[in-house]
C-alpha positions as CSV (number, residue, x, y, z in Angstrom):
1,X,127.8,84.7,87.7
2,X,130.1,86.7,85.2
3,X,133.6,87.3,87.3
4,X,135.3,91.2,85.6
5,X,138.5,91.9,86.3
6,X,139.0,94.5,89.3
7,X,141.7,97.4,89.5
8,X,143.6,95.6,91.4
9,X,146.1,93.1,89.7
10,X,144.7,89.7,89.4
11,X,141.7,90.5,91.7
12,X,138.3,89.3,90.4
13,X,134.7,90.8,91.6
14,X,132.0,88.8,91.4
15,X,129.5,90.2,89.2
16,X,125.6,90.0,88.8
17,X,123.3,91.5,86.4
18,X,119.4,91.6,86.7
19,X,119.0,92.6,83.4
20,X,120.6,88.7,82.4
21,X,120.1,86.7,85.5
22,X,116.4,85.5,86.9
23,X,115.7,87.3,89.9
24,X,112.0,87.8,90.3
25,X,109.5,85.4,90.4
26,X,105.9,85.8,88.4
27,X,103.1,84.1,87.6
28,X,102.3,83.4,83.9
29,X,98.6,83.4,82.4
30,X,98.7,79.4,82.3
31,X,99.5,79.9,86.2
32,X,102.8,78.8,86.1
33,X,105.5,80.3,88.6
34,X,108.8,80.7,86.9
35,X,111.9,82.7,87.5
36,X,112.6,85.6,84.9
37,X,115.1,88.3,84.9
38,X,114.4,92.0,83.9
39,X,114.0,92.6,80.3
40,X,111.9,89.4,80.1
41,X,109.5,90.6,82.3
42,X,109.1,93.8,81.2
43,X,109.4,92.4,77.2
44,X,106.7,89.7,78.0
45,X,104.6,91.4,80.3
46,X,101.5,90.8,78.3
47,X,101.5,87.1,79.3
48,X,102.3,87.6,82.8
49,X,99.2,88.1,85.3
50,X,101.7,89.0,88.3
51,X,105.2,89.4,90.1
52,X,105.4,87.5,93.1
53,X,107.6,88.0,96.6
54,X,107.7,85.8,99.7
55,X,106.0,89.0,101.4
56,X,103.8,92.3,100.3
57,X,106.5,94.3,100.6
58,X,109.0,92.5,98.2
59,X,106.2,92.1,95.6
60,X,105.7,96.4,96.2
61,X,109.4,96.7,95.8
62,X,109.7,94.7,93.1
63,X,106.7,96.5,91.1
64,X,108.3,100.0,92.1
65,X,111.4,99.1,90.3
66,X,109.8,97.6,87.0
67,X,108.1,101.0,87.2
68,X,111.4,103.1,87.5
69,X,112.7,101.2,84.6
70,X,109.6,102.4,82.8
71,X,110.1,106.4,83.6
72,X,113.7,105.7,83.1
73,X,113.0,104.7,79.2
74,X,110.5,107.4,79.0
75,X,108.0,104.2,78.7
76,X,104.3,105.7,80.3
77,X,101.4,107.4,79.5
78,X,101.4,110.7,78.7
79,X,98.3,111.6,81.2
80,X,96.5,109.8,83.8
81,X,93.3,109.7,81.6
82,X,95.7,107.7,78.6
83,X,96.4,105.2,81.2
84,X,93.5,102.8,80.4
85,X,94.2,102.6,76.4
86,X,97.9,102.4,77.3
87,X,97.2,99.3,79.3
88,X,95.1,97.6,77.1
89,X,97.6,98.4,74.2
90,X,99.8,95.3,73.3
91,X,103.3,95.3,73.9
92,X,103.7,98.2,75.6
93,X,106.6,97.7,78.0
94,X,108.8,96.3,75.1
95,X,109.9,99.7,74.6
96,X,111.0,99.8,78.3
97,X,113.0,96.2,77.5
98,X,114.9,97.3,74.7
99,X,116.1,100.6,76.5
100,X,117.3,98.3,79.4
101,X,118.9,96.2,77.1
102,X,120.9,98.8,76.0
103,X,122.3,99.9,78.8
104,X,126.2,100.1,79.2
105,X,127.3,97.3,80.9
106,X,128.9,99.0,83.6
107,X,126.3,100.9,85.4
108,X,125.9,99.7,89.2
109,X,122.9,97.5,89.6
């Protein structure tokens, strides 16, 4: 955990970014269940087969959000009849990775 200096005088905040840190656990293609954080789940989404959460609602939650990032970045299908060649297209949530990537470092997470 990064520590950034607070407005106070010698007063540190703890700090924790998502985008760096492993936060959500999926299972890969291989079925293995390993930690990842943010932009490596959305860059390597191809070889993931799902998120996981300790209960249905935390998996939901946790798909919800990958999907926010996606609108965010502007990173979907243009119509609901493109979604099924979007899918199967390669790579497609990269796009959504970099944007994330390049976000300023000081937006609350």
């Amino acid at each position: 955990m990064a520590d950034v200096r607070g407005p106070l005088a010698g007063a540190t905040r703890p700090r924790w970014d998502p985008r760096e840190e492993a936060c959500v656990r999926v299972l890969t293609l291989d079925g293995r269940l390993v930690a990842r954080n943010l932009v490596e789940i959305l860059h390597d989404a191809d070889e993931l087969r799902t998120v996981e959460g300790q209960t249905p609602g935390e998996k939901v939650a946790v798909i919800e959000f990958l999907l926010a990032i996606c609108y965010a970045a502007g990173v979907y299908p243009a119509s609901a009849a493109d979604w099924p060649a979007w899918v199967d297209e390669e790579h497609a949530l990269r796009p959504a990775a970099q944007w994330l990537t390049q976000r300023p470092d000081d937006e609350i997470w």
